[in-house]
KENU-925333 format. One record per residue (C-alpha): residue number from 1; residue in one letter; x, y, z. Coordinates in Angstrom, 3 decimals. Example, Ala and Ser with C-alpha at 12.3 -4.5 7.8 and 13.67 -1.06 7.14 Angstrom:
BEGIN
<atom n="1" res="A" x="12.300" y="-4.500" z="7.800"/>
<atom n="2" res="S" x="13.670" y="-1.060" z="7.140"/>
This chain:
BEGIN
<atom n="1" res="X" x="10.841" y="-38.197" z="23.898"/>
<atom n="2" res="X" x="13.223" y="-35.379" z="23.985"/>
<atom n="3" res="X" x="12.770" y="-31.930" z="25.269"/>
<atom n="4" res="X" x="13.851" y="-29.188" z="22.486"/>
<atom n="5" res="X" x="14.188" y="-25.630" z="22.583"/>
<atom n="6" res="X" x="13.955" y="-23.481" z="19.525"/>
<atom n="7" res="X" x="15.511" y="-20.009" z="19.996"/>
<atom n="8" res="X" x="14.147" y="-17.589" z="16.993"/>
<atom n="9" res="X" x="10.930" y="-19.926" z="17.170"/>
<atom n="10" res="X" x="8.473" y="-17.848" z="15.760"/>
<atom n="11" res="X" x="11.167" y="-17.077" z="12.851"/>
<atom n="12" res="X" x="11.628" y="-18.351" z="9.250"/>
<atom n="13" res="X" x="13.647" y="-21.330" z="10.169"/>
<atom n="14" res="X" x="12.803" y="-21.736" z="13.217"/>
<atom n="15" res="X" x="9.178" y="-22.342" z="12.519"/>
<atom n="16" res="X" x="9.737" y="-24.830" z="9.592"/>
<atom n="17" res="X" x="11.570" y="-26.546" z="12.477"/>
<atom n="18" res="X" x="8.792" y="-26.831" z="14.911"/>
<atom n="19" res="X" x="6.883" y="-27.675" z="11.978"/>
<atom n="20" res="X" x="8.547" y="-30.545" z="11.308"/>
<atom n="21" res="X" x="9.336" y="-31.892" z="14.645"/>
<atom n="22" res="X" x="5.794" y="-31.191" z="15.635"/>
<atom n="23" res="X" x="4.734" y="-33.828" z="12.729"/>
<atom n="24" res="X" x="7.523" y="-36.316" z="12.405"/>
<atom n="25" res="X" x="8.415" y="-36.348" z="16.341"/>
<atom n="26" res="X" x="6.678" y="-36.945" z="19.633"/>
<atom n="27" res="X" x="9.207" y="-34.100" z="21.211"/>
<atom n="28" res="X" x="7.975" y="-31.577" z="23.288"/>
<atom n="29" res="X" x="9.197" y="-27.914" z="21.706"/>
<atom n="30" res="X" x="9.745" y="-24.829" z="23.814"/>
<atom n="31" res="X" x="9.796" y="-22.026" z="21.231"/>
<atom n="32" res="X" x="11.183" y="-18.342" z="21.788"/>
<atom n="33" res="X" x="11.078" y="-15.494" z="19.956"/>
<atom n="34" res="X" x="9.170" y="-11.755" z="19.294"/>
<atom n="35" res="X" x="5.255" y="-12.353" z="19.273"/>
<atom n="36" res="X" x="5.250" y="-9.667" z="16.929"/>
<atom n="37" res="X" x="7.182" y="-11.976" z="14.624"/>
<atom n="38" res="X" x="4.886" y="-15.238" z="15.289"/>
<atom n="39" res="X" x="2.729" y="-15.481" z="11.814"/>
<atom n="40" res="X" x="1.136" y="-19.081" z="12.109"/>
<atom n="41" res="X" x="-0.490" y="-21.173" z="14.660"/>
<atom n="42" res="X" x="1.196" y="-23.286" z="17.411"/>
<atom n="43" res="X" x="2.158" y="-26.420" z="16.362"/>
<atom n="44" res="X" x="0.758" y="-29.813" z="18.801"/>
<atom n="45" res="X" x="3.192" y="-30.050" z="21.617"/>
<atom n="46" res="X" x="4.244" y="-26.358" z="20.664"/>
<atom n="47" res="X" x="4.828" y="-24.046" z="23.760"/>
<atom n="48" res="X" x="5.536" y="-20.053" z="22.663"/>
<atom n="49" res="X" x="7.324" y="-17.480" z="24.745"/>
<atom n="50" res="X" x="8.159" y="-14.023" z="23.996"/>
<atom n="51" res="X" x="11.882" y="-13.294" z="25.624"/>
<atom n="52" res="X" x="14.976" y="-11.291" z="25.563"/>
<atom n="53" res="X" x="17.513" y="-13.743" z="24.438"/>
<atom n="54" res="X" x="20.242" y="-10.507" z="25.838"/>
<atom n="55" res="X" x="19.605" y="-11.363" z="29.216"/>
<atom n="56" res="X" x="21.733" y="-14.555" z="30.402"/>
<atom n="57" res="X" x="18.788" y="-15.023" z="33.286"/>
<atom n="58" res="X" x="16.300" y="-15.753" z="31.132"/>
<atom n="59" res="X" x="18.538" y="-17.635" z="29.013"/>
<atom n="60" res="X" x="19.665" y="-20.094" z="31.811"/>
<atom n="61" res="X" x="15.703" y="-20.221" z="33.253"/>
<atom n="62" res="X" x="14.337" y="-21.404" z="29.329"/>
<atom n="63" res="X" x="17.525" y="-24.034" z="29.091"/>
<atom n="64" res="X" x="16.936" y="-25.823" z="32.717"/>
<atom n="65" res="X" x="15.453" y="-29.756" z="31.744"/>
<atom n="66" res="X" x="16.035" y="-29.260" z="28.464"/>
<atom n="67" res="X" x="17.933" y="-32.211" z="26.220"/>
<atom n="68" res="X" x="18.349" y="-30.160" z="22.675"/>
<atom n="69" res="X" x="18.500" y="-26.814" z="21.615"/>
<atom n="70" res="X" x="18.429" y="-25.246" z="18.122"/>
<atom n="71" res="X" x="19.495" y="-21.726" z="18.458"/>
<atom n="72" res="X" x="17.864" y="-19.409" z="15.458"/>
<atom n="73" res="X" x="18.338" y="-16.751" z="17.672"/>
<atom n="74" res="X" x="19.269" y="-13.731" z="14.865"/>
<atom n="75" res="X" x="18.271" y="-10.132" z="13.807"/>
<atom n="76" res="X" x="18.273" y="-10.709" z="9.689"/>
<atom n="77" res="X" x="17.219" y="-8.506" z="7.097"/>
<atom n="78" res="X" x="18.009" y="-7.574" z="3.580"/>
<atom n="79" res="X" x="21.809" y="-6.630" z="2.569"/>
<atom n="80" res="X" x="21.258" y="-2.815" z="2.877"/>
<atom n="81" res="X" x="19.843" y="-3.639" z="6.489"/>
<atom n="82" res="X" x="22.251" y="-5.722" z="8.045"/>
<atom n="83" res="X" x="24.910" y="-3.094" z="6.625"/>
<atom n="84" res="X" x="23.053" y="-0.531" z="7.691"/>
<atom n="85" res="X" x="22.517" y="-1.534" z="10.931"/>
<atom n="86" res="X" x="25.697" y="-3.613" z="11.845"/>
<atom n="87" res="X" x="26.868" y="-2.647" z="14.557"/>
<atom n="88" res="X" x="23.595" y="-3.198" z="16.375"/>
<atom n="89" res="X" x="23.013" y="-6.168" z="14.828"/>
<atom n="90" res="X" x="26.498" y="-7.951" z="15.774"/>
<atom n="91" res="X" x="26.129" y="-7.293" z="19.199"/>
<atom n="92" res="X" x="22.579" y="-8.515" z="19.742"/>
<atom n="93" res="X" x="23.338" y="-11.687" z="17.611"/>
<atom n="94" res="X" x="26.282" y="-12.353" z="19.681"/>
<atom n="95" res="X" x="25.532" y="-11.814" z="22.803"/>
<atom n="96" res="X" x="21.872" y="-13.300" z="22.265"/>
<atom n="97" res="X" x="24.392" y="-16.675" z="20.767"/>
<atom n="98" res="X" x="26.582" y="-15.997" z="23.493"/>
<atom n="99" res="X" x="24.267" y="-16.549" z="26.231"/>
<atom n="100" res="X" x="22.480" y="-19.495" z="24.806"/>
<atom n="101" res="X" x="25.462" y="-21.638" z="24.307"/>
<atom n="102" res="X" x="26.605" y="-20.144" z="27.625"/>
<atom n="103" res="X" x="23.180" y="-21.219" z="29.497"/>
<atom n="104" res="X" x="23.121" y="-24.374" z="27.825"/>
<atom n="105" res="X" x="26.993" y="-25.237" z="29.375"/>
<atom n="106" res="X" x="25.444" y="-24.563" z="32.549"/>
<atom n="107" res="X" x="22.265" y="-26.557" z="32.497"/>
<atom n="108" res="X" x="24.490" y="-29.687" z="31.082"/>
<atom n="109" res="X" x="22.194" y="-29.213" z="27.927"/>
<atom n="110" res="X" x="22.944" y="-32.836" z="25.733"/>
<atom n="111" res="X" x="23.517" y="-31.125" z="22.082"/>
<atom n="112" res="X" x="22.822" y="-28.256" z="20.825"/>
<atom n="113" res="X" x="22.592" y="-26.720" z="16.815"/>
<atom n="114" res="X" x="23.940" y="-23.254" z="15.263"/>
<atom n="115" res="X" x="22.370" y="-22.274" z="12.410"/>
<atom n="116" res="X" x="25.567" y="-20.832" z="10.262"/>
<atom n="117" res="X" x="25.238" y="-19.742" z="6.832"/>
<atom n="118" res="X" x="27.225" y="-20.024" z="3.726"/>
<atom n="119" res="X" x="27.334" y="-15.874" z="3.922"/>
<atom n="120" res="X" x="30.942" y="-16.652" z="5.624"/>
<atom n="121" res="X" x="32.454" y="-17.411" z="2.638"/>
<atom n="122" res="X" x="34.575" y="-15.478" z="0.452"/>
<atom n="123" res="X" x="33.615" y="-12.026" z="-1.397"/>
<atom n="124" res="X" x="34.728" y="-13.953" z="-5.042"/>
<atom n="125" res="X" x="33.217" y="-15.306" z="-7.937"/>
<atom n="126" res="X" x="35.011" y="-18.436" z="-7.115"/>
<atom n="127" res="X" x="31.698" y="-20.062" z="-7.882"/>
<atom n="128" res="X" x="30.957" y="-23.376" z="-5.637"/>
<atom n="129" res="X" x="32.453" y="-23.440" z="-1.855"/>
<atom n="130" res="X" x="33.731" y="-26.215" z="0.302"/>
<atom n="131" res="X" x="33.691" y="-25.882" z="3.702"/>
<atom n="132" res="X" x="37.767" y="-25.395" z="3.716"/>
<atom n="133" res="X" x="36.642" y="-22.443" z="1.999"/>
<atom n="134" res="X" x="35.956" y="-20.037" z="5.151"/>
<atom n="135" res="X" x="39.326" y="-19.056" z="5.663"/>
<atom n="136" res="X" x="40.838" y="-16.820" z="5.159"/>
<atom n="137" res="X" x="37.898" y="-14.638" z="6.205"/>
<atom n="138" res="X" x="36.596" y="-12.587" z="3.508"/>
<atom n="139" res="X" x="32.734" y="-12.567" z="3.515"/>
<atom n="140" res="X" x="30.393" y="-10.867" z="0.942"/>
<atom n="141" res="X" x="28.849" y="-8.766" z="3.531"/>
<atom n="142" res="X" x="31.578" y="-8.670" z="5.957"/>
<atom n="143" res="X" x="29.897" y="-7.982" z="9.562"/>
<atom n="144" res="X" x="27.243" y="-11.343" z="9.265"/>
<atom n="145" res="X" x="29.802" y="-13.018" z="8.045"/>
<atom n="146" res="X" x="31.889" y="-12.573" z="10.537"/>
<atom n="147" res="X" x="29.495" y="-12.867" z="13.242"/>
<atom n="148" res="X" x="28.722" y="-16.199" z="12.009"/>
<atom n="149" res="X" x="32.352" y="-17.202" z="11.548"/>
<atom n="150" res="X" x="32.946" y="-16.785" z="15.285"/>
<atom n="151" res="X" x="30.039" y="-18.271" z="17.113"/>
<atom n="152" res="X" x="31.256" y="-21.474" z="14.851"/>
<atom n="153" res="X" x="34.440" y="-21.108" z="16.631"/>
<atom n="154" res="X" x="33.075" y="-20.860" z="19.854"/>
<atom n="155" res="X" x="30.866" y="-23.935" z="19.359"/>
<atom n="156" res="X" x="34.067" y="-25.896" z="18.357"/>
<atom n="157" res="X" x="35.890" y="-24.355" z="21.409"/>
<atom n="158" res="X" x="33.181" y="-25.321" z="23.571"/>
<atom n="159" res="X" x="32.882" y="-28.958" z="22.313"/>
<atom n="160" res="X" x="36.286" y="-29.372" z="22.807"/>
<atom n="161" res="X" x="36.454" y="-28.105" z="26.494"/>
<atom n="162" res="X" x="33.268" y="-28.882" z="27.958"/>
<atom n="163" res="X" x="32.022" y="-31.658" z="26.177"/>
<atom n="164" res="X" x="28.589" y="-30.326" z="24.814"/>
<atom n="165" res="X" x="27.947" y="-31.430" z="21.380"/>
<atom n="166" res="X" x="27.814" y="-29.360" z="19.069"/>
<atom n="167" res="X" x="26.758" y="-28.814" z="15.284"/>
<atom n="168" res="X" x="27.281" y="-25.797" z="12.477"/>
<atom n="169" res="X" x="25.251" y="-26.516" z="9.813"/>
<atom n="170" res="X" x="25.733" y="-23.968" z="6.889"/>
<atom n="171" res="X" x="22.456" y="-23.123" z="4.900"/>
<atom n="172" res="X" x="22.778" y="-21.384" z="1.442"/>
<atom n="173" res="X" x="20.015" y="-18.921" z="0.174"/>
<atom n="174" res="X" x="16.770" y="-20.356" z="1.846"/>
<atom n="175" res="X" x="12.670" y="-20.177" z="0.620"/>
<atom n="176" res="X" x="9.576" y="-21.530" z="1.712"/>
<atom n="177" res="X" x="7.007" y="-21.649" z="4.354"/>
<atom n="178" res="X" x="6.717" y="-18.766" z="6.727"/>
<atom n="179" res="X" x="9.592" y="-16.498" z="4.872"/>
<atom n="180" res="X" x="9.560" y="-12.796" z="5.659"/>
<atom n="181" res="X" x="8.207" y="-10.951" z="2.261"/>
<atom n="182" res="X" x="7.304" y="-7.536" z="3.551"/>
<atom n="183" res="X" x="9.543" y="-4.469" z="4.697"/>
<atom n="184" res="X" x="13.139" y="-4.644" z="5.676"/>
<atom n="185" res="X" x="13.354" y="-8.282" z="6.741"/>
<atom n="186" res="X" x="12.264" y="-9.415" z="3.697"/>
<atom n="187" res="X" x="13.906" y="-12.224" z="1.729"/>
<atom n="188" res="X" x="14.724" y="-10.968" z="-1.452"/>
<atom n="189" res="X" x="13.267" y="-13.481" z="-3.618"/>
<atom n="190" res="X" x="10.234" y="-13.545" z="-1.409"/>
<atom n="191" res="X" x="9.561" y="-9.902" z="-2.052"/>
<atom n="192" res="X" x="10.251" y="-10.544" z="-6.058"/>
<atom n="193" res="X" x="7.157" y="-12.995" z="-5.588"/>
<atom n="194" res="X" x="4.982" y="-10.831" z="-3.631"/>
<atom n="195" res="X" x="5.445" y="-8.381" z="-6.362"/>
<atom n="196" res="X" x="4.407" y="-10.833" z="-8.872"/>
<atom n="197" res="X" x="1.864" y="-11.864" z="-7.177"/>
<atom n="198" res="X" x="0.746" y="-7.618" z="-7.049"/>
<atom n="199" res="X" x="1.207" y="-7.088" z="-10.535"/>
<atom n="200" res="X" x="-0.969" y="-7.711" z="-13.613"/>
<atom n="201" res="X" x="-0.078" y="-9.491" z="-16.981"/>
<atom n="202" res="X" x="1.596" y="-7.772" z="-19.420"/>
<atom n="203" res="X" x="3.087" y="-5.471" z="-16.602"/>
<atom n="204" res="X" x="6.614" y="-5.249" z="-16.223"/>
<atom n="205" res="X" x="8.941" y="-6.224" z="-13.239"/>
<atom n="206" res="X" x="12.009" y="-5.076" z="-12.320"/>
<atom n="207" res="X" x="15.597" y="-6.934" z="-11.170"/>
<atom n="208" res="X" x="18.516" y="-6.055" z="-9.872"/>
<atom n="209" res="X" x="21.413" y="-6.999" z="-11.925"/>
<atom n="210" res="X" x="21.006" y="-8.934" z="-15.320"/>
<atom n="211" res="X" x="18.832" y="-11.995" z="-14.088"/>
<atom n="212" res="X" x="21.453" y="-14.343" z="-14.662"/>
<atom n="213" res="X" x="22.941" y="-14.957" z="-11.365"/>
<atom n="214" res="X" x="23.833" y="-18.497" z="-9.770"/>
<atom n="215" res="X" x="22.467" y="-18.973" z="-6.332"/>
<atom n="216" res="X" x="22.131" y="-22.117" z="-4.554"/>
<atom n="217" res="X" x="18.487" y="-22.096" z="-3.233"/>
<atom n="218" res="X" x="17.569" y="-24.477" z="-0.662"/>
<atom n="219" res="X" x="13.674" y="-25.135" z="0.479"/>
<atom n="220" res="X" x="12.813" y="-24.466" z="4.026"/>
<atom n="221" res="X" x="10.850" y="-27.738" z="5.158"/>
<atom n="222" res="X" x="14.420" y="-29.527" z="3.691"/>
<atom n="223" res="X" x="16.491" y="-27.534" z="5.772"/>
<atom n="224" res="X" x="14.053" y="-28.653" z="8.526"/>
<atom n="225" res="X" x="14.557" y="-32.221" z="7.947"/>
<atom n="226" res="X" x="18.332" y="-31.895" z="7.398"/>
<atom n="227" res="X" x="18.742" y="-29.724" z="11.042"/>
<atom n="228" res="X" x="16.736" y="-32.830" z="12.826"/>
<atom n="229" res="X" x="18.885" y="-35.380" z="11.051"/>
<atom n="230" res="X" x="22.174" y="-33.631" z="12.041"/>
<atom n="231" res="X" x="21.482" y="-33.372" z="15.910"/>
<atom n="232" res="X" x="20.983" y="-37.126" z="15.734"/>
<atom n="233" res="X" x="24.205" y="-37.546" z="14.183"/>
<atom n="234" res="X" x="28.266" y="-37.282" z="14.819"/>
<atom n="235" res="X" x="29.076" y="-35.024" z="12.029"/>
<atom n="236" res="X" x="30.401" y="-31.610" z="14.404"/>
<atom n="237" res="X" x="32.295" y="-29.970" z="11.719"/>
<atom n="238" res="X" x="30.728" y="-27.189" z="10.254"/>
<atom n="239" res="X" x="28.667" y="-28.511" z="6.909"/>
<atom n="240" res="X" x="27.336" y="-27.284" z="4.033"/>
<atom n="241" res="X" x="23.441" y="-27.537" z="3.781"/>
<atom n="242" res="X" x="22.435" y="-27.283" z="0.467"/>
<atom n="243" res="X" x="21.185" y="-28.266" z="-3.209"/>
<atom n="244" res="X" x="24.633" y="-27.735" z="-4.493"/>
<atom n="245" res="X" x="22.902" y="-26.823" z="-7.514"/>
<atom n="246" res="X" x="22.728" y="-23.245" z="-9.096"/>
<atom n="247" res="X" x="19.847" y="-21.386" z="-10.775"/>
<atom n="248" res="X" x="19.966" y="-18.682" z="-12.549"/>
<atom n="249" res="X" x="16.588" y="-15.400" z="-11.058"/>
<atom n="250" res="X" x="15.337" y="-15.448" z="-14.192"/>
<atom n="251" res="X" x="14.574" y="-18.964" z="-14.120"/>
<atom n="252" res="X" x="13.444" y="-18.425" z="-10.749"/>
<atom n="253" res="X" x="11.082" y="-15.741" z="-11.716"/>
<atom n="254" res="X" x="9.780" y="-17.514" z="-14.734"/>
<atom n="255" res="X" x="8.794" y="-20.279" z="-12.679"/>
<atom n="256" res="X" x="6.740" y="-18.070" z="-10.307"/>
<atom n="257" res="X" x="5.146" y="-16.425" z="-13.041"/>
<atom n="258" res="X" x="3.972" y="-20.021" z="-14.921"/>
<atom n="259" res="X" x="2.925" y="-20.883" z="-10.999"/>
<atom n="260" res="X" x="0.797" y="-17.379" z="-11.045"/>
<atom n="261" res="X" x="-0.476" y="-17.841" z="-15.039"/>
<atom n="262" res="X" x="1.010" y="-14.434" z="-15.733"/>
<atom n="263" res="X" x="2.835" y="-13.124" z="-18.485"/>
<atom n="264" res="X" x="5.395" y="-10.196" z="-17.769"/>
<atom n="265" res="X" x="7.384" y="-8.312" z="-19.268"/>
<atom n="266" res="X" x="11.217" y="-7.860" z="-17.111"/>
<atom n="267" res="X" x="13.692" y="-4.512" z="-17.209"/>
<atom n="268" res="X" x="17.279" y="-5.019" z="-15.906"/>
<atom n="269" res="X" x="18.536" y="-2.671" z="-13.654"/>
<atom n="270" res="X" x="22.448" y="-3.439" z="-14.015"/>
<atom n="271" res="X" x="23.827" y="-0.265" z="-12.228"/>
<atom n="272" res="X" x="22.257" y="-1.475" z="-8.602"/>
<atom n="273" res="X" x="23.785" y="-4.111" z="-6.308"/>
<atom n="274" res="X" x="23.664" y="-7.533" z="-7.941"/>
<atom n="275" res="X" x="26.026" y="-9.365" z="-5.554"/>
<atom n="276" res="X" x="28.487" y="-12.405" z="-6.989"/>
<atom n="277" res="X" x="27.572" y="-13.727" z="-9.973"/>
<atom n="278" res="X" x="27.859" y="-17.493" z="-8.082"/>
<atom n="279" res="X" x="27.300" y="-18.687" z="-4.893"/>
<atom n="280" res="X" x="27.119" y="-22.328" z="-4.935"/>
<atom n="281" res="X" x="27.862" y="-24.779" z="-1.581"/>
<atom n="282" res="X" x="28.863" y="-27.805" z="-2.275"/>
<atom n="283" res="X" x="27.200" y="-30.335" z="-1.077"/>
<atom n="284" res="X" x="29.454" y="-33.513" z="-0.867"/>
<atom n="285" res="X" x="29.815" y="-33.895" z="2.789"/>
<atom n="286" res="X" x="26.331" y="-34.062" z="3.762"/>
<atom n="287" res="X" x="25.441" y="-36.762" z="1.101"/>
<atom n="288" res="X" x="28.196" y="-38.628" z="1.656"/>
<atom n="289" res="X" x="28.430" y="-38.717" z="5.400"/>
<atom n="290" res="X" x="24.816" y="-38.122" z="6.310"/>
<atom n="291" res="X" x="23.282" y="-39.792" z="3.141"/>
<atom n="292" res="X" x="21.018" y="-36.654" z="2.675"/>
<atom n="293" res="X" x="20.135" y="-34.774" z="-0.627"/>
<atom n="294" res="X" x="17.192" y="-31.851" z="-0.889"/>
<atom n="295" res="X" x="14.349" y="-33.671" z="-2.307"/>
<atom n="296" res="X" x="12.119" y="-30.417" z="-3.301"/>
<atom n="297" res="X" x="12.610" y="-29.406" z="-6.625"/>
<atom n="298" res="X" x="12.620" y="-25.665" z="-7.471"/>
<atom n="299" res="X" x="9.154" y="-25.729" z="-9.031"/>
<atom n="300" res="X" x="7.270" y="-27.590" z="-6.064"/>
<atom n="301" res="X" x="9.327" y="-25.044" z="-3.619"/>
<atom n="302" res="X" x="8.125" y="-22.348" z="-5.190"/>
<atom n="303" res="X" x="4.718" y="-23.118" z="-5.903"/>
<atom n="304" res="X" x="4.388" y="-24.133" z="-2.315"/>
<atom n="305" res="X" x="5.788" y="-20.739" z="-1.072"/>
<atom n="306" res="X" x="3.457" y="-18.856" z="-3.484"/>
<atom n="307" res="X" x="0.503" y="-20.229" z="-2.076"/>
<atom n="308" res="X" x="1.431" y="-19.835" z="1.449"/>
<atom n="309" res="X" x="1.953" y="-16.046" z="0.698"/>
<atom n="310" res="X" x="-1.277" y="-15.739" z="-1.307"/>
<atom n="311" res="X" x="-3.129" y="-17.156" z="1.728"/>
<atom n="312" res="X" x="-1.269" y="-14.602" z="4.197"/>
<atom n="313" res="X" x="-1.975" y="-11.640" z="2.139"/>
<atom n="314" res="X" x="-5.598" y="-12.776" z="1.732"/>
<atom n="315" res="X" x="-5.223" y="-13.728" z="-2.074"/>
């Protein structure tokens, strides 16, 4: 039995992860994050605190005895957010990052996981990305991209000098259980769904862009799975996590619909913010060296999300 803290606990990730190591472990979990953020109910062997991840006290008091950490520890939000809001956000994130892999040197912490994201790689429609792709640095939104790029460098400094064992595993566009749907935090398919969930049939809904963009979406409870697997291995490299698959929004959104048994009608806005036209990770590495694929198909994910949000907004 190991003892595992969860920084960013009551978060997206973070609570897929306690999830899952609640069910498929006998680990005891020592979650932290913003009550105001907590949306479900503790998991069995689930202990919640609500703690300022900026102050290095707390951080060394909530790492003492403990064996693993997973650090989800991050202010997110939509694009227009995190742009808006960047220079806030990259200090909190880092110091918060900081401090945890800082406490966790201290207390001789065993391992411990940074969640990275495939947002470090490059602005381009280059279309699928290895992870020799992340230099040089050119992110699609530059300041989370950045801020990711150099807590991964820290965690491979600190490997390297102390000993702690690290891991950087890179998630592409995630959906699922517990995903933020409302206000600026929102996931942006998330809120497409919660607006098809609003509207009636025949009614129309609107996208950004033409519909037809790649992205490379990964279900949360895999992610989950993958992050457990990973601490129990000796892969310390950073590494894609993902379907290595693309598919297109509209097909997203007609799957949603057929989940819902609605019929809509869709308008293109093309003038607003659409992104790249492909993000894709490739997935190689992690199948080959970790013998690990995503097992949820789109529809299941999807459906599963759906009715997770319909039971949250009382549906």
């Amino acid at each position: 039995m190991k003892k595992i803290l969860i920084t960013g606990g009551g978060g997206f990730l973070g609570s897929n992860l306690a999830k899952y190591i609640s069910e498929s472990t006998d680990h005891e979990i020592t979650s932290i994050g913003k009550s105001r953020e907590l949306k479900r109910e503790l998991f069995p062997r689930e202990l919640y605190f609500d703690q300022d991840l900026l102050n290095l006290d707390t951080c060394l008091f909530f790492t003492k005895n403990i064996d693993w950490v997973f650090d989800f520890a991050a202010i997110a939000g939509n694009y227009k957010f995190l742009l808006d809001n960047a220079a806030e956000i990259m200090y909190k994130n880092v110091q918060m990052n900081l401090n945890i892999l800082e406490a966790s040197r201290i207390n001789k912490v065993e391992r411990i996981l940074f969640a990275s994201s495939s947002a470090i790689y490059p602005a381009t429609d280059k279309g699928v990305f290895t992870e020799e792709d992340d230099y040089p640095l050119n992110p699609e939104n530059r300041f989370y991209g950045l801020e990711k790029a150099y807590m991964e460098n820290l965690y491979i400094l600190y490997q390297k000098k102390y000993g702690i064992k690290t891991y950087l595993p890179r998630t592409s566009v995630n959906y699922g259980l517990f995903i933020p749907y409302i206000g600026v935090k929102a996931k942006s398919f998330a809120e497409i769904c919660k607006r098809l969930i609003e509207i009636k049939n025949g009614e129309t809904l609107e996208l950004y862009g033409d519909g037809n963009q790649l992205r490379d979406m990964i279900y949360s409870e895999d992610c989950a799975e993958i992050f457990y697997k990973l601490i129990n291995s000796d892969m310390h490299d950073p590494i894609n996590v993902s379907t290595g698959e693309g598919i297109t929004i509209n097909k997203l959104v007609n799957i949603a619909a057929k989940h819902l048994n609605k019929e809509i009608k869709i308008s293109y806005d093309v003038k607003k913010n659409m992104g790249a036209k492909t993000r894709i990770s490739d997935n190689t590495k992690i199948k080959t060296l970790l013998e690990w694929k995503s097992k949820t198909s789109p529809e299941e994910g999807v459906a599963k999300m759906i009715d997770w949000m319909k039971s949250e907004m009382k549906l």
